[in-house]
C-alpha positions in Angstrom: 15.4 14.1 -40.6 15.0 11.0 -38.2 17.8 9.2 -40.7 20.0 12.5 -40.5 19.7 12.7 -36.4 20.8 8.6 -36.2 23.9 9.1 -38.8 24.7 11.9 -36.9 24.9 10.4 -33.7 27.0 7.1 -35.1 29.8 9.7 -36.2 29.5 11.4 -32.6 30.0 7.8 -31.0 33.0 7.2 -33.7 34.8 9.9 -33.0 34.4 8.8 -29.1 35.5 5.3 -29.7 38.9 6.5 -31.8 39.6 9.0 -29.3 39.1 7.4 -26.3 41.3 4.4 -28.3 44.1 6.7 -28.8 44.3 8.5 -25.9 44.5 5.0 -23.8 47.4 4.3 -26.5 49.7 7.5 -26.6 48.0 10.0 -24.1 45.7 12.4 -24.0 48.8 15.5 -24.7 50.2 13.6 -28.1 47.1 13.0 -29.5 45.7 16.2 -31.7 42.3 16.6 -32.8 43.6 16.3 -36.6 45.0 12.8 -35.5 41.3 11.7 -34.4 39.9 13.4 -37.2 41.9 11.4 -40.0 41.1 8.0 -37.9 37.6 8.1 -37.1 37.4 9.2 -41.2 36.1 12.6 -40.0 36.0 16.5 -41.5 36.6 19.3 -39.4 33.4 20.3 -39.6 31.9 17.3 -38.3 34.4 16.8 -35.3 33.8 20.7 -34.2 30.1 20.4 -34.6 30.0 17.6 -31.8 32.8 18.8 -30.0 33.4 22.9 -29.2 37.1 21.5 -28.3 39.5 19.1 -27.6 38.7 19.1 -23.8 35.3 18.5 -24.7 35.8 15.6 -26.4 37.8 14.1 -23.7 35.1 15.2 -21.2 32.5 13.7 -23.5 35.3 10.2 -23.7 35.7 9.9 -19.7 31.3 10.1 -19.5 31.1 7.5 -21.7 33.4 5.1 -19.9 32.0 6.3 -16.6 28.6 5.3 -18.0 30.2 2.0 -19.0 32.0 1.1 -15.7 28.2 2.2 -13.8 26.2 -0.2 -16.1 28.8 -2.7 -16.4 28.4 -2.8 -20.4 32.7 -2.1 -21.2 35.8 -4.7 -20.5 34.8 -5.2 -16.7 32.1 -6.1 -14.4 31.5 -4.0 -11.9 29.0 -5.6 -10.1 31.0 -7.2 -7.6 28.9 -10.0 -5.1 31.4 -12.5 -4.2 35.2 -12.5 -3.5 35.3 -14.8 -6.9 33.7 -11.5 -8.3 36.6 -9.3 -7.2 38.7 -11.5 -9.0 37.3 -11.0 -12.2 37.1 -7.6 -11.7 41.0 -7.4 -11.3 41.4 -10.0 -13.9 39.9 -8.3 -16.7 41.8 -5.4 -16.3 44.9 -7.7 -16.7 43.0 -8.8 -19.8 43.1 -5.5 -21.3 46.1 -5.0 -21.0 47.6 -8.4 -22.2 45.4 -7.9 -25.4 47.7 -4.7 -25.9 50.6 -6.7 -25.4 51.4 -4.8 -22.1 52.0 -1.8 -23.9 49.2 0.5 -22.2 48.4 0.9 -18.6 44.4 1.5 -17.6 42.8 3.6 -19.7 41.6 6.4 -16.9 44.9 6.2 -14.8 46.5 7.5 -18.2 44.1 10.2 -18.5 44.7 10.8 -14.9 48.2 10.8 -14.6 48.8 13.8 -17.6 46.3 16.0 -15.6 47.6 19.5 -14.1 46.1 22.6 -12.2 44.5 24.0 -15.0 42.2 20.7 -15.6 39.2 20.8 -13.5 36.5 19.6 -15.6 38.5 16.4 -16.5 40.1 16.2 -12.9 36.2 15.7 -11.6 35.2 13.2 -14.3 38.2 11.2 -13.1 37.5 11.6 -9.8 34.0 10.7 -10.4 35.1 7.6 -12.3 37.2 6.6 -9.5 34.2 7.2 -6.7 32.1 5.1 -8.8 34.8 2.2 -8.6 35.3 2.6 -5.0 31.5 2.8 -4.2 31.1 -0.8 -5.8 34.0 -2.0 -3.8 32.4 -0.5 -1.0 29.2 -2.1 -1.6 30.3 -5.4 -1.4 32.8 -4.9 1.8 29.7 -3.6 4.0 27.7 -6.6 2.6 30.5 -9.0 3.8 30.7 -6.9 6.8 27.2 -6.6 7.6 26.7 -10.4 7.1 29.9 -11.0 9.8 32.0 -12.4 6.9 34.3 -9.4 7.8 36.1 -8.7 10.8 35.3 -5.4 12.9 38.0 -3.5 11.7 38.0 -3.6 8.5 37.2 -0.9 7.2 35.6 -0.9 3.6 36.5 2.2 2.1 40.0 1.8 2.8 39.8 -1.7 1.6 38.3 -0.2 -1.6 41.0 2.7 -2.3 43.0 0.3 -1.3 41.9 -2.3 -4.6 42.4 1.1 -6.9 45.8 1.8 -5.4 47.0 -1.3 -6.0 45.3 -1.7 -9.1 46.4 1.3 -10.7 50.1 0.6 -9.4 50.2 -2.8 -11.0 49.2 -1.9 -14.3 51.5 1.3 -14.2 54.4 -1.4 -13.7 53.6 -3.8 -16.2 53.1 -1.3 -18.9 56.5 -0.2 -17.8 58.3 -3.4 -17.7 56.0 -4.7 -20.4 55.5 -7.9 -18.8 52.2 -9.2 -16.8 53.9 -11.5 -14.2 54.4 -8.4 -11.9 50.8 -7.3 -12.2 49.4 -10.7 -11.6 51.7 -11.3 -8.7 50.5 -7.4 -7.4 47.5 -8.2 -7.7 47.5 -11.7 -6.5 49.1 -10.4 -3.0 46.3 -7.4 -3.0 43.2 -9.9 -2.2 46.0 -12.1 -0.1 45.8 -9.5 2.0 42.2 -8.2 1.6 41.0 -11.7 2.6 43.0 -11.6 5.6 40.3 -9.5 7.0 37.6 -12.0 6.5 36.6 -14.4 9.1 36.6 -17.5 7.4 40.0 -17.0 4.6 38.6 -20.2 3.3 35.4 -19.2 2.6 36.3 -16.3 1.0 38.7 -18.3 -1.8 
């Protein structure tokens, strides 16, 4: 029974992983359940025993990389304790998306961005993906803050929608234009200008 629960749950996580693969590669609205189905090596049967529908399984895709960006365990590092931290964090998103020869753009903006009135359920598990981002951004801002390595107006959740925006926008272009020079440079100006709010620059390289 024990043996029967565990292969069970590897197929579950399979199907995951292919899904949440192709719907980073083509979108969430091309991919069809019989497409996941024939690459995770799948029946039917199994893929509507875990999943009641197709919007379940992308709810189920969007926990599992919420529960990888909150533990840290997926592409990035989200435990962000230094501006040298925050550099990492924006460089291994540029990492991903080099390894796909700048051909896909973050994997939750392309969820996000094919979303329309009638998707709540996944609307919230983006948004909540988003807040979890922001809240480590946060975190580190009112540290730096609270230690009087930031100046008085800075304002750390601003500064943290601000590292999503511009995120987000970057990788949008280079998927577009297919080239990382623009995301790097994006992204390069982004903590140019985040730093400009600390109050020693220097310190903060």
């Amino acid at each position: 029974m024990r043996s029967r629960k565990v292969n069970g749950e590897t197929t579950r996580l399979r199907i995951i992983r292919v899904a949440a693969d192709l719907f980073h590669k083509q979108g969430i609205r091309a991919t069809s359940p019989d497409q996941i189905i024939d690459a995770s090596a799948t029946g039917k049967g199994q893929f509507y025993h875990y999943f009641k529908s197709k919007e379940g399984l992308i709810h189920e895709v969007l926990q599992a990389q919420m529960e990888a960006l909150r533990m840290s365990t997926g592409f990035v590092n989200t435990e962000i304790n230094s501006w040298q931290h925050l550099e990492h964090f924006y460089a291994a998103f540029v990492k991903l998306q080099k390894s796909f020869n700048m051909s896909r753009g973050c994997p939750i903006g392309t969820v996000g961005n094919e979303l329309n009135e009638g998707d709540e359920l996944l609307r919230n598990d983006v948004n909540l993906i988003f807040e979890i981002l922001k809240n480590k951004l946060s975190a580190f801002f009112i540290k730096e803050k609270a230690q009087g390595r930031l100046s008085a107006e800075a304002d750390e959740n601003r500064m943290a929608d601000f590292c999503i925006a511009t995120l987000q926008g970057a990788m949008l272009l280079g998927k577009i234009k297919r080239d990382a020079r623009p995301v790097e440079a994006t992204l390069k100006e982004a903590l140019l200008h985040l730093r400009r709010y600390a109050t020693n620059p220097e310190a903060a390289k």
